[in-house]
C-alpha positions as CSV (number, residue, x, y, z in Angstrom):
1,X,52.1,-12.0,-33.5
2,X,53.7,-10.5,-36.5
3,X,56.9,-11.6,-37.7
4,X,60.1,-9.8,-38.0
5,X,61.6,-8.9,-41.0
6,X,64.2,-11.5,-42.1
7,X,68.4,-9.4,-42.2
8,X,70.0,-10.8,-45.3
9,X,72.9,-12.5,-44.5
10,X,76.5,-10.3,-44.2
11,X,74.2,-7.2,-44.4
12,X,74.3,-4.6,-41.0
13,X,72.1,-5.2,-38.6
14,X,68.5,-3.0,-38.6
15,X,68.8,0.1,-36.6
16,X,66.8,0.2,-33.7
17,X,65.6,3.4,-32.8
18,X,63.2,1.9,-29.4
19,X,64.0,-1.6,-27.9
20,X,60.1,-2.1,-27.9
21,X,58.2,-2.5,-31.1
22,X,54.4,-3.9,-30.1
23,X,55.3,-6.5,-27.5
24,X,58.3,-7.8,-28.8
25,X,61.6,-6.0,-29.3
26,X,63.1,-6.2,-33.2
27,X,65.3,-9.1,-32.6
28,X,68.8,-7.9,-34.0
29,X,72.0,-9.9,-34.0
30,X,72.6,-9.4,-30.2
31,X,69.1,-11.2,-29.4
32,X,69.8,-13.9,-31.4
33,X,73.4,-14.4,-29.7
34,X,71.8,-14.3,-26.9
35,X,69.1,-16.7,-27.7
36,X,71.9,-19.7,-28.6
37,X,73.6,-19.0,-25.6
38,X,70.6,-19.3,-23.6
39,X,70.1,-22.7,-25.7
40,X,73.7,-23.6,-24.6
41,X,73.4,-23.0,-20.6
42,X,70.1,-25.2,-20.9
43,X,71.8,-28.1,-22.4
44,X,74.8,-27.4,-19.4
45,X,72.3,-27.3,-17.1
46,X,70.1,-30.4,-17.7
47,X,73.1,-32.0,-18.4
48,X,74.7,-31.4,-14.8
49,X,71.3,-32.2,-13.0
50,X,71.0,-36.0,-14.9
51,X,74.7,-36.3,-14.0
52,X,74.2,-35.7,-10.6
53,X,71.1,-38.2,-10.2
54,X,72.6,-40.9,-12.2
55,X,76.0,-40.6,-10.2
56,X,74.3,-40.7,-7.0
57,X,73.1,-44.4,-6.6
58,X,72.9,-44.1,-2.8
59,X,70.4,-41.4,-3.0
60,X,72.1,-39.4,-0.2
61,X,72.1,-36.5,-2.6
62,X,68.7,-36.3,-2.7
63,X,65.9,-35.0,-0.5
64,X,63.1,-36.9,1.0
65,X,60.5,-37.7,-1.4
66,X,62.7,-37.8,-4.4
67,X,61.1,-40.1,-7.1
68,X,64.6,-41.1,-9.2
69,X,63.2,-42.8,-11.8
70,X,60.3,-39.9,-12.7
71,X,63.1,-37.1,-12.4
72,X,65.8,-39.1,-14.9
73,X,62.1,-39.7,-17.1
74,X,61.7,-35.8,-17.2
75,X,65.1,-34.4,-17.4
76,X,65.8,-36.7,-20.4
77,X,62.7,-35.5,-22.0
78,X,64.0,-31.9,-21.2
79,X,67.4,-33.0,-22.8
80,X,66.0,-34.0,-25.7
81,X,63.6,-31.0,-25.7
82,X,67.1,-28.6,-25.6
83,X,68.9,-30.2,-28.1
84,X,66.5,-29.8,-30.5
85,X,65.8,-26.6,-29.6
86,X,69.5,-25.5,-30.0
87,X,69.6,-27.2,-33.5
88,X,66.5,-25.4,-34.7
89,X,67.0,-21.9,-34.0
90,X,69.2,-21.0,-36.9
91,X,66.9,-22.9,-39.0
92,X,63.9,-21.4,-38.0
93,X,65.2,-17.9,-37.6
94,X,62.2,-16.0,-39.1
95,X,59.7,-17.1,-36.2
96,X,62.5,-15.2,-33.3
97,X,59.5,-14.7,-31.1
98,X,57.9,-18.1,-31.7
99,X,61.1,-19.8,-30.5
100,X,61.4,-17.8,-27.3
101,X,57.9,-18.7,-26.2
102,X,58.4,-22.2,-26.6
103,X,61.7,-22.0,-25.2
104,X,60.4,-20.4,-22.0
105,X,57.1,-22.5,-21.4
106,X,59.3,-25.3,-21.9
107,X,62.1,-24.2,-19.1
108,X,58.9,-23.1,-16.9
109,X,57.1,-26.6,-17.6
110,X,59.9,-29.3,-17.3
111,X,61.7,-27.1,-14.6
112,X,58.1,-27.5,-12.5
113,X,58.2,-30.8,-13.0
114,X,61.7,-31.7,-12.5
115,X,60.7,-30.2,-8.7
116,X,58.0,-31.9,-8.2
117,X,59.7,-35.5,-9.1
118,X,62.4,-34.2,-6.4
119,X,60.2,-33.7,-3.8
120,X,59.0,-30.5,-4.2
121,X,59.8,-26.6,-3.2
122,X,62.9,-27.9,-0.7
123,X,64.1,-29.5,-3.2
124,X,65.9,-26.5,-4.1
125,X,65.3,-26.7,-8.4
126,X,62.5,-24.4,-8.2
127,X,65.1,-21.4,-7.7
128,X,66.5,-22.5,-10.8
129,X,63.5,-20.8,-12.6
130,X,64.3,-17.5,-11.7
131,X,67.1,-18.1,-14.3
132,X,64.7,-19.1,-16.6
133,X,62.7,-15.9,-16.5
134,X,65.6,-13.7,-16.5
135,X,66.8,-15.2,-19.7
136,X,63.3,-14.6,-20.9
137,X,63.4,-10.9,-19.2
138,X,66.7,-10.1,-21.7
139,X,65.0,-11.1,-24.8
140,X,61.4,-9.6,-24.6
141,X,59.7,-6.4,-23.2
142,X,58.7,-5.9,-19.7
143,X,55.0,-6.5,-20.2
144,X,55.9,-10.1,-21.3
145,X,58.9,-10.9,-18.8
146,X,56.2,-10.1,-16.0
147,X,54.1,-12.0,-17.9
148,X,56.5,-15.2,-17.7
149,X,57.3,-13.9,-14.3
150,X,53.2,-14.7,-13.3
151,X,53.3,-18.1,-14.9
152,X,56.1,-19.3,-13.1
153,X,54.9,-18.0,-9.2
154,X,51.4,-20.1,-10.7
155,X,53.5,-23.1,-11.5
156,X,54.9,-22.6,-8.2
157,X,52.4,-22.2,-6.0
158,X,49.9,-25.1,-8.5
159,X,52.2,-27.4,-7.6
160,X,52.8,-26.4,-3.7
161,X,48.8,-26.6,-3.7
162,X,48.8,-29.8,-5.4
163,X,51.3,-31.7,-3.1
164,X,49.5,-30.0,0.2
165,X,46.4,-31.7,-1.4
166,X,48.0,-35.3,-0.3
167,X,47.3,-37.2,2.8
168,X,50.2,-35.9,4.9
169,X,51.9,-33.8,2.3
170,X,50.7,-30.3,3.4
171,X,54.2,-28.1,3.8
172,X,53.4,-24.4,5.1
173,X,57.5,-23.9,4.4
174,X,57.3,-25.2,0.8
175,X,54.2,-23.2,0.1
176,X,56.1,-19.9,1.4
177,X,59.1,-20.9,-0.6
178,X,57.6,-21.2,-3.7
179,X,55.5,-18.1,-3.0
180,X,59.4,-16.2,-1.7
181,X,60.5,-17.8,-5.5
182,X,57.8,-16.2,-6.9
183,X,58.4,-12.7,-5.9
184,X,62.2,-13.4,-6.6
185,X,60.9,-14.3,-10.2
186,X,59.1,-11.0,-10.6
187,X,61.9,-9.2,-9.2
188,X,64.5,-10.4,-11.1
189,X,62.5,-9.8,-14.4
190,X,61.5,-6.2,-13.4
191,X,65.5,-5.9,-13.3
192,X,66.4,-7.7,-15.6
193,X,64.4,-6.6,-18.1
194,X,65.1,-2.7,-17.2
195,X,68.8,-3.5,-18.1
196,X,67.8,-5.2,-21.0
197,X,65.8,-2.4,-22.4
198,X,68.4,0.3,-21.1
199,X,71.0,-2.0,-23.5
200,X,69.0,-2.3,-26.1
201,X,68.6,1.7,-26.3
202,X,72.3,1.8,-25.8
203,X,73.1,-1.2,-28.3
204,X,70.9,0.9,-31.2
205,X,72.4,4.5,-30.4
206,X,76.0,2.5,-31.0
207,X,74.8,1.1,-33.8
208,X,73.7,4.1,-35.5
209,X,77.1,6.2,-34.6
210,X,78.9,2.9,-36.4
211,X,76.5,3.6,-39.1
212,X,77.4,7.4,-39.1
213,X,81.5,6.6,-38.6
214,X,81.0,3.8,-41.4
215,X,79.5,6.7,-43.7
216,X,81.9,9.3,-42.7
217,X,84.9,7.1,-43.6
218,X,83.4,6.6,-46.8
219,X,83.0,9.7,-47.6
220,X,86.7,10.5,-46.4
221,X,88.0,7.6,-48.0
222,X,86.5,8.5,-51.7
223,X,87.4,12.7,-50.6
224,X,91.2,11.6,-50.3
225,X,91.1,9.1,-53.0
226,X,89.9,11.6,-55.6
227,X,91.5,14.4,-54.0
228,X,94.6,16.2,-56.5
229,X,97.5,16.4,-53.6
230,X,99.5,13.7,-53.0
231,X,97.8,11.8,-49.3
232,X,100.3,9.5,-48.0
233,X,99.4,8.0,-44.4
234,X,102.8,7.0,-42.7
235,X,103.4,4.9,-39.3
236,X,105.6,5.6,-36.5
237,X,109.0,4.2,-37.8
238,X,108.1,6.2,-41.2
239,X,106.4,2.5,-43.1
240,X,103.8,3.4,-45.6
241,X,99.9,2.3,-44.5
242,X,97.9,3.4,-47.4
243,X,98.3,6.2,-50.0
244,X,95.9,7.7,-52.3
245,X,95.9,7.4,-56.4
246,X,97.4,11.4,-56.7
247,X,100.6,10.2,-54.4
248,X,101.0,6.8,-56.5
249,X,100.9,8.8,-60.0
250,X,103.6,11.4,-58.1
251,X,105.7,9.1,-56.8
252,X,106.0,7.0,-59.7
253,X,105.9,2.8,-59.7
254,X,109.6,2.4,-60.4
255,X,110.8,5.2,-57.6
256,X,107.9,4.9,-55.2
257,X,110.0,3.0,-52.5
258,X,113.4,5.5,-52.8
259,X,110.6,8.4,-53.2
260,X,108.2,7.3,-50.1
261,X,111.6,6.8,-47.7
262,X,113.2,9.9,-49.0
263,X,109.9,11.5,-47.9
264,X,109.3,9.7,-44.2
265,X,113.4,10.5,-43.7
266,X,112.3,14.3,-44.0
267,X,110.0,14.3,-41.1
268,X,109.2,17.7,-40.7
269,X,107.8,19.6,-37.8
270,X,104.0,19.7,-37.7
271,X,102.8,22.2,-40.1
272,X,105.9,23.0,-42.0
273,X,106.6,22.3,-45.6
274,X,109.6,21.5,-48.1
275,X,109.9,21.1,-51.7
276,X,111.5,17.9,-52.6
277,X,112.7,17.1,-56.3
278,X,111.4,13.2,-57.3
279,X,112.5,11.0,-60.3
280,X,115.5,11.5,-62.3
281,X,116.8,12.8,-65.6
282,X,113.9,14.5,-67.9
283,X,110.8,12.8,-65.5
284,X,111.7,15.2,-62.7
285,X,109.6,17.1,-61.8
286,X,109.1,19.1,-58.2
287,X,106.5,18.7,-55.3
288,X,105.7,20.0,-52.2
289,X,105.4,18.1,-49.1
290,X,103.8,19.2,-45.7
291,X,103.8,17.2,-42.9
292,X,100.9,16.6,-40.3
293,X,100.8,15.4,-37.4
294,X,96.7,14.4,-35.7
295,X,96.4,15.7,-31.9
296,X,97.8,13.3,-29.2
297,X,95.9,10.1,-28.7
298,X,94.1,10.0,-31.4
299,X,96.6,8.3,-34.0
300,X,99.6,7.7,-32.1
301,X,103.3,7.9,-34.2
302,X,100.9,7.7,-37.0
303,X,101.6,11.2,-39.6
304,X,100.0,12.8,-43.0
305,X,101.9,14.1,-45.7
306,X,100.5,15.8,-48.0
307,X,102.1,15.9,-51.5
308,X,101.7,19.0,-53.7
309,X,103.2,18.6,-57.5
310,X,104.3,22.3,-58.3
311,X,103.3,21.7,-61.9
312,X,100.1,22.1,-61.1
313,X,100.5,24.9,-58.9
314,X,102.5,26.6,-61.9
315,X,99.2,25.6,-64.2
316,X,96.9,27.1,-61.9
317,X,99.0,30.4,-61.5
318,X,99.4,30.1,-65.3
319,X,95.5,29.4,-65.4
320,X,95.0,32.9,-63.8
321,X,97.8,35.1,-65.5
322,X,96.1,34.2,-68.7
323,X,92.0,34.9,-67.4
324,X,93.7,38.1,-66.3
325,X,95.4,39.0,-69.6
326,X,92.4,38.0,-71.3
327,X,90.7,40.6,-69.3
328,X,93.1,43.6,-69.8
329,X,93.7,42.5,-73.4
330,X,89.5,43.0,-74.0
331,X,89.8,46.4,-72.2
332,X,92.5,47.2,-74.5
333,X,90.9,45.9,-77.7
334,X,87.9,47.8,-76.8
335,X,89.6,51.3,-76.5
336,X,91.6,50.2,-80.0
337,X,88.3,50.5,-82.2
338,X,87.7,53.8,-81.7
339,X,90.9,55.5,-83.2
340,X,91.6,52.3,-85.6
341,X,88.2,53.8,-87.1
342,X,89.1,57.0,-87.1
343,X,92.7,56.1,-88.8
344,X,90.4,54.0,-91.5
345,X,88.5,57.0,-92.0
346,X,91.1,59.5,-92.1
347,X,92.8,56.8,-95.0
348,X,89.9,56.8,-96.8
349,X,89.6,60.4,-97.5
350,X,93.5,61.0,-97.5
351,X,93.3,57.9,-100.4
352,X,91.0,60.5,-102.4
353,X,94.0,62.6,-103.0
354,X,96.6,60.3,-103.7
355,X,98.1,60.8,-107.5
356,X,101.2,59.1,-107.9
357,X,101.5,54.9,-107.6
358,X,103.9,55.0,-104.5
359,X,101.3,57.1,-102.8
360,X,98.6,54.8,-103.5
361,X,100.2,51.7,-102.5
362,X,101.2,53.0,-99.2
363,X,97.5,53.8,-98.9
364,X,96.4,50.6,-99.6
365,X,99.2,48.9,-97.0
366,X,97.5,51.2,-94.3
367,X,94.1,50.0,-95.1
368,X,95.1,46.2,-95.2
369,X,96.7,46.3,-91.8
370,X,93.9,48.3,-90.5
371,X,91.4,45.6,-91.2
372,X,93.3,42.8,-89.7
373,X,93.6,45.1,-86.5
374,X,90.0,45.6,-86.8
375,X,89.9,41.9,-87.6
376,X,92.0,40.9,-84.5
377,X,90.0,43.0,-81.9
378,X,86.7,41.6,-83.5
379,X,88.2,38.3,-82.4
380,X,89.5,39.2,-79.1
381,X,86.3,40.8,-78.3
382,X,83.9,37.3,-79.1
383,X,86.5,35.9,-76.9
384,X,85.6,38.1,-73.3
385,X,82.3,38.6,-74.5
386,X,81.2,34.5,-74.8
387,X,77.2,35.9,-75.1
388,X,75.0,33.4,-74.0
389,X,74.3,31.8,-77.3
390,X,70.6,31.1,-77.8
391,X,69.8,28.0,-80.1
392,X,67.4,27.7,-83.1
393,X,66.8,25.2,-85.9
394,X,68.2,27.3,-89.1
395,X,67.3,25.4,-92.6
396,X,71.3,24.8,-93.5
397,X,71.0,25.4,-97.4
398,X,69.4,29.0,-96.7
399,X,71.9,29.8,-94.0
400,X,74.7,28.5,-95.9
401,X,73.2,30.5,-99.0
402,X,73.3,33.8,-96.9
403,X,76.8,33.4,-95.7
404,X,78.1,32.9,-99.3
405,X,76.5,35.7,-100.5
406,X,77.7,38.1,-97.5
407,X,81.4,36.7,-98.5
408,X,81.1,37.4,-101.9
409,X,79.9,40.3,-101.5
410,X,83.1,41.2,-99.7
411,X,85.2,40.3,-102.3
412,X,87.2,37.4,-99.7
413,X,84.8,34.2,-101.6
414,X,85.2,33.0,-105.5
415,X,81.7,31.3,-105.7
416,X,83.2,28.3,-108.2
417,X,85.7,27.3,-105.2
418,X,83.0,26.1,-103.1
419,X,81.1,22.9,-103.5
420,X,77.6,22.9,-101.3
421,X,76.7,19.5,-100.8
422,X,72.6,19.7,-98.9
423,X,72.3,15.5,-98.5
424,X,69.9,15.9,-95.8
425,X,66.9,17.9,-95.1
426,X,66.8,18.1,-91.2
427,X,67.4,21.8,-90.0
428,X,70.5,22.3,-87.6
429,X,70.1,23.6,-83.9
430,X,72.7,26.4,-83.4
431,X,73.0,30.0,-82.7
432,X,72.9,31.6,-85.7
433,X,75.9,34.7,-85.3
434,X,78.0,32.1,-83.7
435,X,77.5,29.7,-86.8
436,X,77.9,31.9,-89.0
437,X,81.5,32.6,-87.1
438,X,82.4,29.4,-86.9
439,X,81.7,28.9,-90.7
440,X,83.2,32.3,-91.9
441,X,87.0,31.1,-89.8
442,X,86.5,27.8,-91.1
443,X,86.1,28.9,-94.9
444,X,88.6,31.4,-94.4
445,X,91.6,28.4,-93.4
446,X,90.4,26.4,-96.5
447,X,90.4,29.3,-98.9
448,X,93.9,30.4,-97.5
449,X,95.2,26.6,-98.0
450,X,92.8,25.0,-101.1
451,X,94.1,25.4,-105.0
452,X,92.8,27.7,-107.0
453,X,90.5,25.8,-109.1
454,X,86.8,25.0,-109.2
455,X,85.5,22.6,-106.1
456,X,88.2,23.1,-104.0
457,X,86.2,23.3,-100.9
458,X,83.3,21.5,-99.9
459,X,80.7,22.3,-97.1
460,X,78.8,19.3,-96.7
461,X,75.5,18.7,-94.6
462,X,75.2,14.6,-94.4
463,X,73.9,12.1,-91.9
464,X,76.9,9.5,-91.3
465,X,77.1,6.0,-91.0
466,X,76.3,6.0,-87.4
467,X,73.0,8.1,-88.2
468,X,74.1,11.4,-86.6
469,X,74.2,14.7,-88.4
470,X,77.4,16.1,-89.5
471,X,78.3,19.3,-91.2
472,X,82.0,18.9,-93.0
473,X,84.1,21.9,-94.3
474,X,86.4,19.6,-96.7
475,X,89.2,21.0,-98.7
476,X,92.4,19.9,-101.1
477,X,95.4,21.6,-99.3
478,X,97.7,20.0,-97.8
479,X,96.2,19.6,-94.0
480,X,97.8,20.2,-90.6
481,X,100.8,18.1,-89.7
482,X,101.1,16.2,-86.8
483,X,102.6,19.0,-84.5
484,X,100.3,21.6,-85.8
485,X,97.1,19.5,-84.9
486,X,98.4,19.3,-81.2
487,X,98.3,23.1,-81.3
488,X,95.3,23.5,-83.9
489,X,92.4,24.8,-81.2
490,X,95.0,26.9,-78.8
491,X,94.5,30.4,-78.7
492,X,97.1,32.8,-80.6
493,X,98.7,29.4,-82.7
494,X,99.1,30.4,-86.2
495,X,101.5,29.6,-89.3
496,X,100.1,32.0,-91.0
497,X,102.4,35.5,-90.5
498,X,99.1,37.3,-90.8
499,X,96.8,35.1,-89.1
500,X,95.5,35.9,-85.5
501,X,95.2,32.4,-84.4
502,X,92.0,32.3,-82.9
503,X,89.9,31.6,-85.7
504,X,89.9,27.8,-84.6
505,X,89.5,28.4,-81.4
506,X,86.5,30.8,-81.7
507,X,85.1,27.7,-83.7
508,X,85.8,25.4,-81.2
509,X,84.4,27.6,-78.2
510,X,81.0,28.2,-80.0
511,X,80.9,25.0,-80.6
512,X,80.9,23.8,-77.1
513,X,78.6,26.9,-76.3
514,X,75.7,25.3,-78.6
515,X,76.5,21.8,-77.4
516,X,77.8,20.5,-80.6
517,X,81.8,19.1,-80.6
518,X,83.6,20.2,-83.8
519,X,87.1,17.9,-84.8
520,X,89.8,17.3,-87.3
521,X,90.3,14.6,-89.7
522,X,92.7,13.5,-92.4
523,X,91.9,11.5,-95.4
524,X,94.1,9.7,-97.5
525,X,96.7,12.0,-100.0
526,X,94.5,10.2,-103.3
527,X,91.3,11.6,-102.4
528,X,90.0,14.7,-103.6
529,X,89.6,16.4,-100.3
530,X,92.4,15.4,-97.8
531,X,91.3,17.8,-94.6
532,X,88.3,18.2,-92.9
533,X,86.7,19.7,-89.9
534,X,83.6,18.0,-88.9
535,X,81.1,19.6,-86.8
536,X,78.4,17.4,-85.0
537,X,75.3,19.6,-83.1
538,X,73.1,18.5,-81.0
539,X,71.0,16.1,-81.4
């Protein structure tokens, strides 16, 4: 007979998809309820039937050929046999099927006897089997509670047979008796044992829908929690039952009573929605609350609201008045380079001509303001465009040779200003354009800021303390102050007059494109380089 698997203690209960498993049905919580309970009403039972016999000393309670003695002999065997039975079971609750057997023989056994010592199938205790089968009928399949059903019409009918064996003691209404308990027995655990399995079927489909509505308000439960609005459930007389983390960071810790009653005294109809102003003085801030209301029945006086801060609503709008000036600002910047080139052009040929100083310098204005247009559409442009950068190892001292030697042959680099500083040989994993980007804005903040003199800017390629690879642009200005480092990687922020102020956050946005993270950090005012980005790819 196999044995069933063992539920840990405080866990749920295996589902049961079929009440029938072999010959035994998985014994689940409900069977072994039952099990203790049909331990209990055996105690009750033998308990009542010794009471009765010891109480009667006259004997008119009993029937003729009632042996006293051999019935108090077997009943208080049977006693004992049930109280240790009802201690065992949680102790022995990984042999469920073992117990039941010996349970029901046992019942079957001393109930046979006890009859017999009371004089047989008049006696009336025979009937009391068919209680015993049917509490074997709940617990086991119907193959087995016919089974038990069988043995206890043979117990019957042995010991009918066995008393019509003595002189004198042949009893044609006993004999049908026990043969009418038998068929009772096999009734009752065809029944019995019908509802049984119809409950069990019933008793696993309930389970799984628990397990389902268990999940289900999970879910729900982590949706709300993590959800950005405001969810605060409310009762009847407008008392707070639970709110989620959004509505405690609204509502504050200080104001959350004043807020929360404020808020229930609104009441609004189903479906509508106010704004409300919460806090005081400079935390103020606005939210929106709509009120909901479940359908009838189904959380009665019980209501939703649903909190809405407008700051974030404002964010979001802000959020897509920016994507779509991004957009329009590209289309412009695209339909600039064509007659910017053509102005260059036309001042390069018209400079040609120029004689007198005044002339010349007002060429030369017109061709520096033309290149930081050009300059500024070049950096609108990388912004729409974010190409889909494609990663390669690039040896860092050649790269960094090349892009020295493309700024210096602009004119925009004095070679002696730059320290290169190759401290480890590992090649870097980046796209190459966008590095070369993010090094060329880089370099162009440090040359703008560094002194004049030789070393002022350091590029560095090093593997720091914590053994990751780092690539530093160092120099000796002055750094970014506090409020200019809040600002440093937002788009258009600039101290420069004739900066664009994306340069840093073009660096920034390639670097999250290749996977690297690039940051800013101040040294100390007596060391020779007191800024430095710091640039860490992938590893």
């Amino acid at each position: 007979m196999p044995t069933p698997p063992e539920r840990t203690p405080g866990a749920a209960p295996a589902t049961v998809t079929s009440p029938d498993v072999g010959l035994w049905p998985v014994p689940t919580e409900s069977f072994w309820t039952s099990l203790r309970f049909l331990a209990i009403s055996r105690l009750v039972l033998v308990l009542l039937l010794l009471t009765v016999v010891v109480l009667d000393n006259t004997g008119q309670a009993a029937g003729e050929g009632f042996d006293r003695r051999e019935f108090i002999t077997i009943g208080s065997a049977y006693l004992a046999g049930a109280l240790v039975f009802a201690a065992s079971i949680t102790r022995l609750r990984p042999w469920f099927h073992m117990q039941l057997i010996v349970h029901v023989f046992t019942d079957l056994l001393a109930l046979v006897s006890l009859m017999h010592a009371a004089g047989g199938g008049r006696s009336g205790v025979g009937v009391l089997m068919i209680g015993a089968v049917a509490g074997a009928a709940v617990l086991c399949v119907p193959r087995m509670a016919a089974f038990f059903a069988a043995l206890a019409t043979l117990l019957l009918l042995g010991e009918s047979s066995l008393r019509a064996l003595q002189p004198d003691g042949f009893d044609a209404a006993g004999l049908v008796q026990a043969a009418l308990t038998g068929l009772a027995c096999f009734a009752v655990a065809i029944v019995v044992s019908w509802l049984a399995t119809r409950l069990a079927a019933q008793e696993a489909l309930a389970q799984r829908r628990g397990d389902d509505l268990r999940s289900q308000l999970a879910i729900t439960r982590l949706v709300i929690s993590e959800s950005p609005q405001g969810v605060v459930l409310l009762d009847e007389h407008g008392g707070v039952r639970t709110m989620n983390r959004s509505a405690q960071q609204l509502l504050g810790a200080a104001g959350q009573a004043e807020s929360l009653q404020r808020l229930a005294r609104a009441r609004l109809a189903p479906d509508r929605e106010i704004e409300v102003d919460l806090g005081t003085g400079k935390i103020a801030h606005r939210v929106r609350v709509r009120h909901l209301e479940p359908d009838p029945g189904h959380l009665a006086g019980d209501s939703v609201l649903v909190i809405e801060d407008l700051r974030q609503v404002e964010e979001r709008a802000q959020q897509l008045k920016l994507a779509s000036m991004g957009r329009l600002s590209a289309s412009i910047a695209h339909e600039i380079r064509n007659p910017l080139a053509a102005i260059r052009h036309a001042n390069s040929l018209l400079a040609e001509q120029l004689e007198t100083p005044l002339a010349r310098r007002l060429g030369r204005i017109v061709e520096d303001n033309s290149v930081r247009i050009d300059r500024i559409v070049e950096d609108v442009l990388s912004i729409a465009r974010r190409d889909r950068p494609t990663p390669e190892p690039l040896a860092v001292g050649e790269f960094l040779q090349g892009v020295l030697a493309e700024l210096m042959a602009s004119g925009q680099v004095d070679a002696t200003r730059i320290v290169l500083a190759i401290e480890a040989p590992e090649p870097i994993l980046f796209d190459a354009h966008q590095l070369r980007q993010v090094l060329v804005n880089l370099l162009t903040n440090a040359l703008r800021y560094a002194g004049s003199g030789a070393g002022a800017i350091r590029i560095a390629w090093r593997r720091a303390a914590d053994d990751r690879l780092e690539f530093i642009v160092a120099d000796d200005g002055p750094g970014l102050s506090p409020d200019m480092l809040k600002h440093a990687f937002e788009p258009f922020f600039t101290s420069e007059a004739r900066g664009t102020g994306l340069g840093l956050y073009l660096a920034r946005e390639f670097c999250d494109a290749n996977g690297a993270s690039i940051r800013y950090e101040s040294r100390d005012q007596d060391m020779p380089y007191r800024s430095a980005f710091v640039i860490r790819p992938r590893q």
